[in-house]
KOLTORZA-28003 format. One record per residue (C-alpha): residue number from 1; x, y, z. Coordinates in nm, 2 decimals, padded with zeros to 4 digits. Layout:
N
PT	NUM	X	Y	Z
...
This chain:
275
PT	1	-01.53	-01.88	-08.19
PT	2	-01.70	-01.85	-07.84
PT	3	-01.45	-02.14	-07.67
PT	4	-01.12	-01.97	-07.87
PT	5	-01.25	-01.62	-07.70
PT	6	-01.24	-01.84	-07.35
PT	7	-00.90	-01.97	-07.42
PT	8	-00.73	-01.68	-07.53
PT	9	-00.85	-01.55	-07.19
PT	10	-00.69	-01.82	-07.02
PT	11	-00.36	-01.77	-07.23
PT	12	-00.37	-01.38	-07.07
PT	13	-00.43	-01.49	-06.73
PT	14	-00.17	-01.75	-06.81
PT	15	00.11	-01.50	-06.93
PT	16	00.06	-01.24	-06.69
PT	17	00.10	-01.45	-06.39
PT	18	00.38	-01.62	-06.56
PT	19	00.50	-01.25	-06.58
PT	20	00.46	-01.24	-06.25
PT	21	00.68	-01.51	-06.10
PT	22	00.98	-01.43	-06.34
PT	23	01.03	-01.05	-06.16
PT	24	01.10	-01.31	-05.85
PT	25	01.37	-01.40	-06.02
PT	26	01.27	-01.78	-06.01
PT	27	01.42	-01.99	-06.33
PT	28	01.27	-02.15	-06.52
PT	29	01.26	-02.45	-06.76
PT	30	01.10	-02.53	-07.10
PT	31	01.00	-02.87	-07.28
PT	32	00.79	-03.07	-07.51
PT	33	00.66	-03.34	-07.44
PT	34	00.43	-03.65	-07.68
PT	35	00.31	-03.98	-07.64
PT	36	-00.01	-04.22	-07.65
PT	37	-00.36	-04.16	-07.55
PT	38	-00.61	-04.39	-07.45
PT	39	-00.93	-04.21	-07.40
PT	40	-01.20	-04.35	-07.22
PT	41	-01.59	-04.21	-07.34
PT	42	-01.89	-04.34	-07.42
PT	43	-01.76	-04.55	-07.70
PT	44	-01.83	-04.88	-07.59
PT	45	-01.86	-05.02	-07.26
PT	46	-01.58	-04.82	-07.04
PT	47	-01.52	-05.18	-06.84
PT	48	-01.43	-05.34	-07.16
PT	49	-01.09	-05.40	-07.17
PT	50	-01.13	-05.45	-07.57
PT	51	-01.32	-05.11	-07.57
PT	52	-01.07	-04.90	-07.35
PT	53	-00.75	-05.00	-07.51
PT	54	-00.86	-05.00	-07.89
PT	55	-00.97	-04.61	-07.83
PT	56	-00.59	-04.49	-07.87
PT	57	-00.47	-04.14	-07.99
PT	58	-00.19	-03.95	-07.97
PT	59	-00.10	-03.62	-07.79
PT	60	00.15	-03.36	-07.81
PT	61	00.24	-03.00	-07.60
PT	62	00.50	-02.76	-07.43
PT	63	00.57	-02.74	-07.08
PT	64	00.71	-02.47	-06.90
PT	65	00.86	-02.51	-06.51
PT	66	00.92	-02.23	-06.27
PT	67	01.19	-02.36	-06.05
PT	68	01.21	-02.22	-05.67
PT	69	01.54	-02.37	-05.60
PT	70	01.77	-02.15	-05.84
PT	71	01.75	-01.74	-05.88
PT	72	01.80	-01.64	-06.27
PT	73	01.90	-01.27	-06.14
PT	74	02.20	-01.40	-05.94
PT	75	02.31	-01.74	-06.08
PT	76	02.29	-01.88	-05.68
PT	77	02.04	-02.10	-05.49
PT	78	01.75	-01.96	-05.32
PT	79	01.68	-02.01	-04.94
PT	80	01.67	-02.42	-04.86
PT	81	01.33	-02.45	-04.74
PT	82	01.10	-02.72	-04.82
PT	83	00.89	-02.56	-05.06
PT	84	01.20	-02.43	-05.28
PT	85	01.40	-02.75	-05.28
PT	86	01.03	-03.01	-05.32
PT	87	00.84	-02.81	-05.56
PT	88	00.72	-02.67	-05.89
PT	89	00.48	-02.52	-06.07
PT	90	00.46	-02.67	-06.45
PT	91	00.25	-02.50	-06.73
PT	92	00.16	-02.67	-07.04
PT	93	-00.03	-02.61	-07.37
PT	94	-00.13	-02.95	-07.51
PT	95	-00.32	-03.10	-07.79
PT	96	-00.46	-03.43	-07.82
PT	97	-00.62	-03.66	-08.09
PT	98	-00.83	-04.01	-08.08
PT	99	-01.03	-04.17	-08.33
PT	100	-01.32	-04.34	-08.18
PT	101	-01.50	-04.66	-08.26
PT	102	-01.73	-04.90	-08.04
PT	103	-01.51	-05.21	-07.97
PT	104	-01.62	-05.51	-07.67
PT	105	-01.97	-05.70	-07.71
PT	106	-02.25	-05.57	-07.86
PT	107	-02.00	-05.54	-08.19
PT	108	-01.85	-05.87	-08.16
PT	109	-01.88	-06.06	-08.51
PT	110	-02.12	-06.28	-08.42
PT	111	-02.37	-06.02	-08.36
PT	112	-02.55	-06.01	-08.67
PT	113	-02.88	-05.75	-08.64
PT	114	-02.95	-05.44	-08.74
PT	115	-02.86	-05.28	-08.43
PT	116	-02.55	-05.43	-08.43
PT	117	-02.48	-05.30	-08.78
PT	118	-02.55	-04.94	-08.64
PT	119	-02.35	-04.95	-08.36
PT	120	-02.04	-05.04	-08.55
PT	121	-02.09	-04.79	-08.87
PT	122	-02.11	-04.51	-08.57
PT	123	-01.70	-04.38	-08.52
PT	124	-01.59	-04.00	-08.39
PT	125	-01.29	-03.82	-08.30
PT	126	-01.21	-03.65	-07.94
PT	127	-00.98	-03.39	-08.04
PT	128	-00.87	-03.16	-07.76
PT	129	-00.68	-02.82	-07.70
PT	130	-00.57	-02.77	-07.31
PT	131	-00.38	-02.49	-07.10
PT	132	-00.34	-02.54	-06.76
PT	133	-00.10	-02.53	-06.43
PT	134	00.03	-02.86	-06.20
PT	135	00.18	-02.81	-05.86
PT	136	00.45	-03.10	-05.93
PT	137	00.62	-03.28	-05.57
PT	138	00.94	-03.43	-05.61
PT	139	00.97	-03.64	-05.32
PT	140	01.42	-03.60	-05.33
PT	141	01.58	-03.27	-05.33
PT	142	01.58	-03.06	-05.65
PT	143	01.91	-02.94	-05.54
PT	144	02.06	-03.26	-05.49
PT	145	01.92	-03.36	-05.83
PT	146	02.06	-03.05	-06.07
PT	147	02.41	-03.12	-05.90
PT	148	02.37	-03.49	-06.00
PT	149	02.35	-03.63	-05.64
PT	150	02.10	-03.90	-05.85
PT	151	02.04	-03.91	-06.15
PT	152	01.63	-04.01	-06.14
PT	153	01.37	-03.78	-05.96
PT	154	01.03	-03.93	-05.91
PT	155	00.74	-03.70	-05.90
PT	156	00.40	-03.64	-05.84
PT	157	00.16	-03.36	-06.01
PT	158	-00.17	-03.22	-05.95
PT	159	-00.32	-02.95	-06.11
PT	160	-00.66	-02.80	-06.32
PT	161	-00.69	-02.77	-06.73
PT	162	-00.90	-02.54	-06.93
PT	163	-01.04	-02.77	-07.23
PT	164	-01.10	-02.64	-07.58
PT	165	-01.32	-02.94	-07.74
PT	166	-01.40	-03.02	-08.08
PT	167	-01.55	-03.35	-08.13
PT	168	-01.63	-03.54	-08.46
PT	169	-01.86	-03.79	-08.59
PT	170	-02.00	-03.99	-08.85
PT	171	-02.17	-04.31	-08.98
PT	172	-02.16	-04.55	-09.31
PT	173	-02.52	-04.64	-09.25
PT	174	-02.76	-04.42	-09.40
PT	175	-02.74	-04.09	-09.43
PT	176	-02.51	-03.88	-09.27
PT	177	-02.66	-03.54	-09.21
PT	178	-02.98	-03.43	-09.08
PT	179	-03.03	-03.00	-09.04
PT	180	-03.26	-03.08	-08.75
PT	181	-02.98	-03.24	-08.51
PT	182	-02.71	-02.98	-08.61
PT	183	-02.61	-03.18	-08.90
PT	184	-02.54	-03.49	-08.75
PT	185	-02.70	-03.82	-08.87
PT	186	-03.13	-03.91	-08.83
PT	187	-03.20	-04.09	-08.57
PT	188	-03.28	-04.37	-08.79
PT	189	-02.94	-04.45	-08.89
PT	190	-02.82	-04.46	-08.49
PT	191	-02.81	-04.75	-08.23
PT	192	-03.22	-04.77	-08.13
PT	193	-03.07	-04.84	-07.74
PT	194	-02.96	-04.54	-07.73
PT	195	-03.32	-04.38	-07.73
PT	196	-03.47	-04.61	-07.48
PT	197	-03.66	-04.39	-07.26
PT	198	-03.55	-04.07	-07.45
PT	199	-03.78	-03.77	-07.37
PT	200	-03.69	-03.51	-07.66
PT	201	-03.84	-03.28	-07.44
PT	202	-03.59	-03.31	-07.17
PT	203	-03.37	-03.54	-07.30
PT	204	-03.01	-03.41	-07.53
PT	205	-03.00	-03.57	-07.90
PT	206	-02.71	-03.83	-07.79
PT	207	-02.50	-03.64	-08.07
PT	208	-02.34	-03.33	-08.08
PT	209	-02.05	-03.22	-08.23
PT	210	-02.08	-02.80	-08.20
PT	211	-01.79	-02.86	-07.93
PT	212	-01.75	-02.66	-07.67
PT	213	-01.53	-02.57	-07.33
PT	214	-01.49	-02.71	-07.02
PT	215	-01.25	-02.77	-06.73
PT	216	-01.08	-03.13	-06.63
PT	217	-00.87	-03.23	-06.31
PT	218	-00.53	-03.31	-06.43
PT	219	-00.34	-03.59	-06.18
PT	220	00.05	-03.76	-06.27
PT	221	00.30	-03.94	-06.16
PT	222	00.67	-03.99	-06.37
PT	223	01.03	-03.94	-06.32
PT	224	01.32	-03.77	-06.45
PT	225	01.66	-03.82	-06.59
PT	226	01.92	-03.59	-06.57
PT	227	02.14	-03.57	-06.91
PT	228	02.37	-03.29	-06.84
PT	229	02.37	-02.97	-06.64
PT	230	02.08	-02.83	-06.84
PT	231	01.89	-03.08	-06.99
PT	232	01.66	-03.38	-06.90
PT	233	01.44	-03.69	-06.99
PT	234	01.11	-03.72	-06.86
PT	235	00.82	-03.99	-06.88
PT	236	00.54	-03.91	-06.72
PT	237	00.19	-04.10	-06.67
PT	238	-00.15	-03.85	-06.65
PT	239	-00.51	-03.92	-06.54
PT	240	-00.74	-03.64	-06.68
PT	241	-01.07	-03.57	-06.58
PT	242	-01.32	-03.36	-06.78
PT	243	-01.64	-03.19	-06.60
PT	244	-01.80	-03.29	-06.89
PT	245	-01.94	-03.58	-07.08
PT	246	-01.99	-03.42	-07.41
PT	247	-01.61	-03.42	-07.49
PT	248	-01.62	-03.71	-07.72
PT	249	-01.93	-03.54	-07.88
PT	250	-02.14	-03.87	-07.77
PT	251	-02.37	-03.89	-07.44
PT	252	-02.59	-04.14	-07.42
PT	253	-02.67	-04.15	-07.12
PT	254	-02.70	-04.54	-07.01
PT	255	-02.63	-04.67	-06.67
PT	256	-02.32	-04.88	-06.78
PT	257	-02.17	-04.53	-06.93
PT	258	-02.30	-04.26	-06.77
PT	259	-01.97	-04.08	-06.63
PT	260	-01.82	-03.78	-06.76
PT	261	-01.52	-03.83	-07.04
PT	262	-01.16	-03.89	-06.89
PT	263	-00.81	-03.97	-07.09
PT	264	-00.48	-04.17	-07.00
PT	265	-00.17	-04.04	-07.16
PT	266	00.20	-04.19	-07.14
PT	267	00.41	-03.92	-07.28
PT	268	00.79	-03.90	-07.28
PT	269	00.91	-03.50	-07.25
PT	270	01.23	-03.33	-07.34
PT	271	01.34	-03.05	-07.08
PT	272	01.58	-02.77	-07.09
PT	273	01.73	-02.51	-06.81
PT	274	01.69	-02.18	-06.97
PT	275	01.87	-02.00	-06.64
């Protein structure tokens, strides 16, 4: 309840300075956008190549663009400087899904021990609610663009997400709850490396699936195709980076996986002009 109190907050702060730049007089677009996930945690060995690509999911959310180069309250352009006729801010609500299992070398077939056996019963799911805003470059002029001057507008993004998180988990080895480690399986049904030098004093149960909140550094690069006077296709290819590393609702803590949780997502988006 706590992290859907946080992002409600973030949905005010969100509309209200959305608010904001509309009394400008700024237009403004509205999309969706979907495509794969690949998300990269501490499933596995992250420079496995068998590991990062078999982690796939799938994601899905709405865009919105406020557009400096066009004024909704007159139906004319807006001064040509290089901030109106270069820029945008885009604001998206997105959701994303991945069902995790441990893929690479310690799992391989021919690994026949009990560890082994552990490791591969182990699965989750990363499932994520975002709201954020990118400052998105487009290297060519947006004006040239909307009067079809070109037809494809490269771009670049940068911006910061608030993260909703609400990791899963589970095991066919043994049993699958256990009250002391908020439900989540004994430590005797989980990979023994795992514990190696674990201080329960100090040291986090390497499970936890209570989720939580968090913010992540959002970076992308696409392009757009303009379909008619107010509509267009875009692909576009994001990096996300979460502060966290409890995400996936797995932290370990080894040296070959120690980083925080990050995502890859190739999504293809649907745009409209509303003014």
């Amino acid at each position: 309840m706590l992290n859907l109190k946080h992002l409600a907050s973030a949905f005010c702060l969100f509309v209200i300075s959305q608010t904001a730049y509309s009394q400008l007089g700024f237009s403004h677009e509205i999309g969706i956008i979907a495509g794969p996930v690949e998300f990269r945690s501490d499933f596995g060995s992250r420079n496995e190549a068998e590991n990062n690509f078999g982690n796939s999911g799938f994601g899905i959310g709405i865009v919105h663009y406020i557009n400096f180069s066009y004024r909704a309250d007159c139906n004319c352009y807006t001064t040509d400087t290089y901030w109106n006729d270069h820029f945008k801010i885009r604001n998206e609500i997105s959701w994303n899904r991945t069902s995790l299992n441990h893929h690479g070398e310690w799992v391989n077939p021919n690994r026949t021990s009990i560890k082994a056996d552990k490791l591969r019963a182990h699965s989750g799911v990363a499932q994520n609610l975002d709201i954020g805003t990118q400052l998105e470059f487009f290297p060519k002029s947006i004006r040239d663009f909307q009067a079809f001057s070109y037809r494809l507008a490269p771009f670049a993004s940068l911006g910061v997400h608030y993260t909703s998180f609400s990791p899963k988990a589970s095991t066919t080895y043994g049993d699958t709850t256990d009250p002391n480690h908020g439900g989540v399986f004994n430590q005797a049904n989980i990979y023994p490396t795992w514990f190696d030098n674990f201080d329960p004093a100090v040291d986090p149960y390497p499970i936890n699936v209570n989720g939580g909140s968090t913010w992540s550094m959002v970076a992308s690069a696409g392009v757009r195709y303009k379909l008619d006077k107010l509509s267009d296709l875009m692909l576009d290819f994001r990096f996300q980076y979460f502060f966290d590393d409890w995400v996936d609702g797995l932290n370990h803590n080894l040296e070959y996986n120690k980083h925080n949780d990050w995502l890859l997502w190739l999504n293809i988006g649907y745009i409209y002009y509303l003014d």
